[in-house]
PAFI-328587 format. One record per residue (C-alpha): z, y, x. Coordinates in steps of 0.25 Angstrom, whole numbers, padded with zeros to 4 digits, always signed. Layout:
! PAFI-328587
ZYX;...
//
This chain:
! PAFI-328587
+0386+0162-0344;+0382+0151-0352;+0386+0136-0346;+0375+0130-0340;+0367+0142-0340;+0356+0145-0328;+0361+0159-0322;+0354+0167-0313;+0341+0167-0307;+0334+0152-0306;+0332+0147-0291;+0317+0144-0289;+0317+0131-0286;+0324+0128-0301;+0311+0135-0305;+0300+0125-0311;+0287+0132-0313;+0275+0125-0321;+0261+0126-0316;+0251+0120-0326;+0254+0106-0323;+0262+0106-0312;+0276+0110-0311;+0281+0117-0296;+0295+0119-0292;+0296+0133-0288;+0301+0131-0275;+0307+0144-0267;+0296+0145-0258;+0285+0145-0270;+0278+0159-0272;+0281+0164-0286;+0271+0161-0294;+0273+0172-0305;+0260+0169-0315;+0267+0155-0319;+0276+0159-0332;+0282+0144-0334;+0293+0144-0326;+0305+0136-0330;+0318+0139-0326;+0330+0130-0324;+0334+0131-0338;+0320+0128-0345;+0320+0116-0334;+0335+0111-0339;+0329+0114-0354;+0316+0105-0350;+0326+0092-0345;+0334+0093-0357;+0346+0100-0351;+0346+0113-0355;+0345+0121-0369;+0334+0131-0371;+0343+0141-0368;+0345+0135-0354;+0358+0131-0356;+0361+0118-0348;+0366+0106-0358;+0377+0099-0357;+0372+0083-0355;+0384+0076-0362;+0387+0064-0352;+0392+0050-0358;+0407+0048-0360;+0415+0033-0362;+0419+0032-0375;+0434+0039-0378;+0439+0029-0384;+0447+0017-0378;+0439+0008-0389;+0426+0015-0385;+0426+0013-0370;+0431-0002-0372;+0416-0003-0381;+0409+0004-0371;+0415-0003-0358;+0411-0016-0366;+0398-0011-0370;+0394-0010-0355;+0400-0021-0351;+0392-0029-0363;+0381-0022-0355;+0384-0028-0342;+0386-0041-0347;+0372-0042-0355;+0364-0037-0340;+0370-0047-0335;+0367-0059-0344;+0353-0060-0339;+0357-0061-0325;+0369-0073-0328;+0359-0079-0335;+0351-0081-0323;+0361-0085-0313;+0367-0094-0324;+0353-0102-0327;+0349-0102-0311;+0362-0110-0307;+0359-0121-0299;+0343-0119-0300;+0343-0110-0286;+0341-0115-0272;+0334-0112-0259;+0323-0121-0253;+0331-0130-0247;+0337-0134-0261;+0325-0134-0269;+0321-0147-0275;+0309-0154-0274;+0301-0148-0287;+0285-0148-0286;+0282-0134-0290;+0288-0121-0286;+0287-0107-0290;+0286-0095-0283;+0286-0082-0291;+0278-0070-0285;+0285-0057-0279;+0275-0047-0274;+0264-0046-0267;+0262-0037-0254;+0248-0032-0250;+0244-0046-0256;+0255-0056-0249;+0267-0059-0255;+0280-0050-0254;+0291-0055-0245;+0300-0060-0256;+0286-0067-0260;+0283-0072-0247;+0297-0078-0247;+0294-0085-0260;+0283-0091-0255;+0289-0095-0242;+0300-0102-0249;+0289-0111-0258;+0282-0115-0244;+0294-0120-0241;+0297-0129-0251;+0282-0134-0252;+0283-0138-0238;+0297-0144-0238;+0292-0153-0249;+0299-0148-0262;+0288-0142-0269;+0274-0147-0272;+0268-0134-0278;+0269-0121-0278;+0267-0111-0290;+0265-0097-0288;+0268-0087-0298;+0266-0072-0296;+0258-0058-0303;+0242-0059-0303;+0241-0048-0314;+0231-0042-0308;+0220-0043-0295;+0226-0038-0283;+0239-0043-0285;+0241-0059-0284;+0253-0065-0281;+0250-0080-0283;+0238-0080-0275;+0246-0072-0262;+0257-0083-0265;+0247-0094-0265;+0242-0090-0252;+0256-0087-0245;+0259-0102-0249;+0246-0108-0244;+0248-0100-0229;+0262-0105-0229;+0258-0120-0232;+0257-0122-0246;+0244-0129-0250;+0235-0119-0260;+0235-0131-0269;+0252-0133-0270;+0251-0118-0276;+0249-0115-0290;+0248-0099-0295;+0252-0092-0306;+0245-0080-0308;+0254-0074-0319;+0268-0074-0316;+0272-0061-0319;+0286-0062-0320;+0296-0075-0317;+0295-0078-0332;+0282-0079-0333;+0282-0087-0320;+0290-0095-0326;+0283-0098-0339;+0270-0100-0333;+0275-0110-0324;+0279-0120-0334;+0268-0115-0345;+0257-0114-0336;+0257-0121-0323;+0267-0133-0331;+0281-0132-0320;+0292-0139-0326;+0301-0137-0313;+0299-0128-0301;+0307-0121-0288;+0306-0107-0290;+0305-0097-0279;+0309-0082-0278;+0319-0075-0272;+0335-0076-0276;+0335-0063-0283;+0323-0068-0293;+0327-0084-0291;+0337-0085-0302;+0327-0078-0313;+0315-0087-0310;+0323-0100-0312;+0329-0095-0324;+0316-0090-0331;+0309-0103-0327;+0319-0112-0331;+0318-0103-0344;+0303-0106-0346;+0305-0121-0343;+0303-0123-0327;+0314-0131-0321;+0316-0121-0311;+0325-0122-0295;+0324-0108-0289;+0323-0104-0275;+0328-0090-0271;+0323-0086-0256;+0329-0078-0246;+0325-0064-0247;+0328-0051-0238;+0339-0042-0245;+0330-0030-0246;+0326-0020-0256;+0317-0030-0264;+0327-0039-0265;+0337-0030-0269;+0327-0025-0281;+0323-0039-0282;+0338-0042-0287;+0340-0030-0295;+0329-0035-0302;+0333-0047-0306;+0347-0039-0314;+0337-0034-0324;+0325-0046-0321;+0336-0057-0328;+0336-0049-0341;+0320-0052-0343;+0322-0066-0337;+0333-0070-0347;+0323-0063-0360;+0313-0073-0353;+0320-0083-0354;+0328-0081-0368;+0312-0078-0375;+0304-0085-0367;+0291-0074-0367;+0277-0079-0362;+0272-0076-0351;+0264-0062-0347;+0253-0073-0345;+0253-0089-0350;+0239-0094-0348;+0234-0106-0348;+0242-0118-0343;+0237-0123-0328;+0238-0135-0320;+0238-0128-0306;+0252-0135-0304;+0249-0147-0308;+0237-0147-0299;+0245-0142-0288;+0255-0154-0290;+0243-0165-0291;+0239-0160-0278;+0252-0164-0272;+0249-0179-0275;
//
């Protein structure tokens, strides 16, 4: 007996019949259906994936092996280690440039404009973590610090506007409709970023998001010329902000190409005064 080979009769349920254009497995309470002539057997299967020569002799799949080579395993454990070092970069880089630049409300100066970037909308509100946001702008409005708000979010397409639900949470939580400015094209943080000094003309801002997402948005707005102090808010430890912080391992890589090319935005447009509209309204 060959090594590898398939000896004595296949159980049914390794059986694969083909129908036309579906594919059944023959399970051991199906009828035989003798008229079908295409049956593949375990071997023709393992041949199919690769795993198995026509002869239906199962293929040995060589595994990876360290170098033997004292020499060779130094290379490769530096190799990986080079590795590690470069994946990390982006995320040092982000830590290093935010020093001192993070706060809570409490410890937010006095700065006439602050930005809230959108996160989600559900059935047409804003998401918990969006809600929190918001709250947090509220809150420095009516303590004084900020004199205007500009909300930047995703209005790519009709039924799904973030700025608008954000101008309406702020206005039933006491911020004037005419303190709000809205961005309508913030896609990412970058382009946030970029539009708010392009566009809307903000040369210094608080920023508001949560931690997780905090130390990104001050280092990409301070990279596209916006004098930036974050505020990270409290949020519930659960599964979104888990993924929320996994994300931001991989989200520094693009923030730190954003930074060293400075690309466009997915939108530019025409520069507005809706800030300074909103800030002449204050006097």
């Amino acid at each position: 007996m060959r090594r590898g080979a398939w000896c004595g009769p296949e159980p049914d349920h390794l059986r694969l019949r083909l129908s036309g254009p579906k594919s059944l497995f023959d399970l051991p309470d199906l009828p035989d259906v003798p008229d079908l002539p295409d049956v593949l057997g375990l071997p023709d299967v393992l041949g199919l994936l690769g795993l198995a020569d026509p002869g239906g002799n199962r293929m040995n799949i060589r595994r990876p092996r360290l170098p033997r080579t004292r020499a060779g395993r130094r290379r490769w454990v530096q190799a990986v280690m080079a590795g590690c070092v470069l994946a990390l970069l982006p995320a040092t880089w982000l830590y290093v440039s935010t020093a001192g630049r993070l706060g809570t409300t409490a410890d937010a100066p006095r700065t006439e404009v602050a930005v809230v970037f959108g996160a989600g909308l559900w059935d047409g509100e804003p998401s918990p973590y969006l809600a929190h946001r918001l709250d947090a702008a509220a809150k420095l409005y009516r303590a004084g610090r900020i004199e205007v708000v500009l909300v930047t979010g995703d209005n790519s397409r009709e039924d799904y506007d973030e700025p608008d639900a954000m101008r309406a949470y702020l206005v039933r939580h006491g911020v004037p409709d005419a303190r709000i400015v809205s961005d309508f094209a913030g896609f990412d943080t970058w382009d946030s970023c970029v539009r708010a000094k392009k566009i809307f003309g903000v040369d210094r801002a608080v920023l508001i998001s949560q931690g997780f997402h905090i130390r990104r948005a001050v280092a990409l707005c301070e990279a596209a010329g916006v004098e930036s102090y974050g505020v990270g808010v409290d949020a519930k430890h659960d599964v979104t902000w888990y993924y929320g912080g996994a994300r931001e391992l991989f989200a520094a890589g693009k923030a730190a190409l954003d930074a060293a090319f400075e690309p466009d935005p997915r939108f530019l447009g025409p520069k507005e005064r809706g800030v300074a509209r909103a800030l002449g309204s204050t006097g």
